[in-house]
C-alpha positions in Angstrom: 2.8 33.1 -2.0 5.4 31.8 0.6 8.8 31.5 0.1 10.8 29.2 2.6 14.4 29.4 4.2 16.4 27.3 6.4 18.6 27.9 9.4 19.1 27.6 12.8 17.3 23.8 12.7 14.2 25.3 11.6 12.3 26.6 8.3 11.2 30.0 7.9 7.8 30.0 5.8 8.0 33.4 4.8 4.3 34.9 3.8 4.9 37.7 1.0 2.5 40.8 -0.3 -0.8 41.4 0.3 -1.2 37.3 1.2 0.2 38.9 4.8 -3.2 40.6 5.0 -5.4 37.4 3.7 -3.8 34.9 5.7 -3.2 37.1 8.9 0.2 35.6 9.2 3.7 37.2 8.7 5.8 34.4 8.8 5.6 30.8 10.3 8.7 29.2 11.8 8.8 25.3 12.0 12.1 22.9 13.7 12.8 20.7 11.5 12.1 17.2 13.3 8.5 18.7 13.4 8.5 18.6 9.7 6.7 14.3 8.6 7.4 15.4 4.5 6.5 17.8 1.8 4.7 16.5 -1.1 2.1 17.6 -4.0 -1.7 16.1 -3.9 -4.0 17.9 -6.0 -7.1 15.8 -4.2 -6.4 17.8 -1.3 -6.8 21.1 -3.1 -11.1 20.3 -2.6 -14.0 23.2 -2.7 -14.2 22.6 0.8 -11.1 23.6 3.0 -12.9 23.7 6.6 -14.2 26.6 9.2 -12.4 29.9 8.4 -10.8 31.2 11.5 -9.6 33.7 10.8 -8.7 34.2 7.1 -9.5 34.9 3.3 -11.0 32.4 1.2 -12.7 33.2 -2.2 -13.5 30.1 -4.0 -11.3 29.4 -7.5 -9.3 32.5 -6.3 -7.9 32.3 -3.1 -7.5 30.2 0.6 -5.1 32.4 3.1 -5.5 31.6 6.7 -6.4 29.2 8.9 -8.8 26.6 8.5 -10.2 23.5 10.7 -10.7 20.3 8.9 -9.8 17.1 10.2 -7.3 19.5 12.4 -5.9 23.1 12.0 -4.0 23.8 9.0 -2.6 26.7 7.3 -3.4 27.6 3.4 -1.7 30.5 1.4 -3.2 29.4 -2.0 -4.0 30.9 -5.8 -2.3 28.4 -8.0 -3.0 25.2 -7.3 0.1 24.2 -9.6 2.5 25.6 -7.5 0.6 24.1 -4.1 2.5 22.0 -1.9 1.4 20.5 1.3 3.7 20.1 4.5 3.0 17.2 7.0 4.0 18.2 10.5 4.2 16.5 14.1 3.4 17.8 16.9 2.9 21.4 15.8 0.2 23.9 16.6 -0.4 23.2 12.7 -1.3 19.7 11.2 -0.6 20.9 7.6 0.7 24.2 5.6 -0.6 23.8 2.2 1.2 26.8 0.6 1.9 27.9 -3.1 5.6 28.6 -3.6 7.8 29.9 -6.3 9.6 26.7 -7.4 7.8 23.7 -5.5 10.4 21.1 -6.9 13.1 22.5 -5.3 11.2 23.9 -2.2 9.8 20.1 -2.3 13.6 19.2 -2.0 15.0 21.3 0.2 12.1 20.3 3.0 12.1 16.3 2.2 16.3 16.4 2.3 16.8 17.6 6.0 
């Protein structure tokens, strides 16, 4: 699970628990004019998620990590309900698709910049 804070013209994606060992990530700090949207897609949320490097990934349970698929994105996934995907420009990231608390109003807060 991530939870996500803002200041300082930037978003803290904050990785929490044992998902800090999976996804071999602490915390991921994005400006915000690097951020395209936030939205929820379950079709992206596919079997396949790309080449592993380095991270967890036990099918139906878990993605954490980085994976390369059309680009390198970042999952922190259990719950595909609570799953939302951030867009970004220019980053060393093309996507985070990340399972949050509440993603309505983390969907909010990163859409209303």
């Amino acid at each position: 699970m991530v939870s996500v804070t803002s200041g300082d013209g930037s978003y803290i994606f904050e990785i929490k628990g044992w998902h800090k060992l999976w996804a071999f990530q602490n915390r991921i700090t994005i400006p915000k004019a690097k951020i395209i949207r936030a939205y929820q897609n379950s079709d992206e949320f596919t079997i396949w998620k790309g080449l592993r490097m380095p991270g967890t990934e036990v099918p139906g349970l878990i993605a954490a990590g980085t994976f390369y698929k059309d680009g390198r994105n970042f999952w922190d996934v259990m719950n595909t309900d609570n799953a939302i995907i951030v867009e970004l420009y220019d980053h060393y990231y093309k996507k985070l698709i990340i399972e949050v608390e509440n993603p309505t109003e983390v969907l909010y807060q990163l859409n209303t910049k």
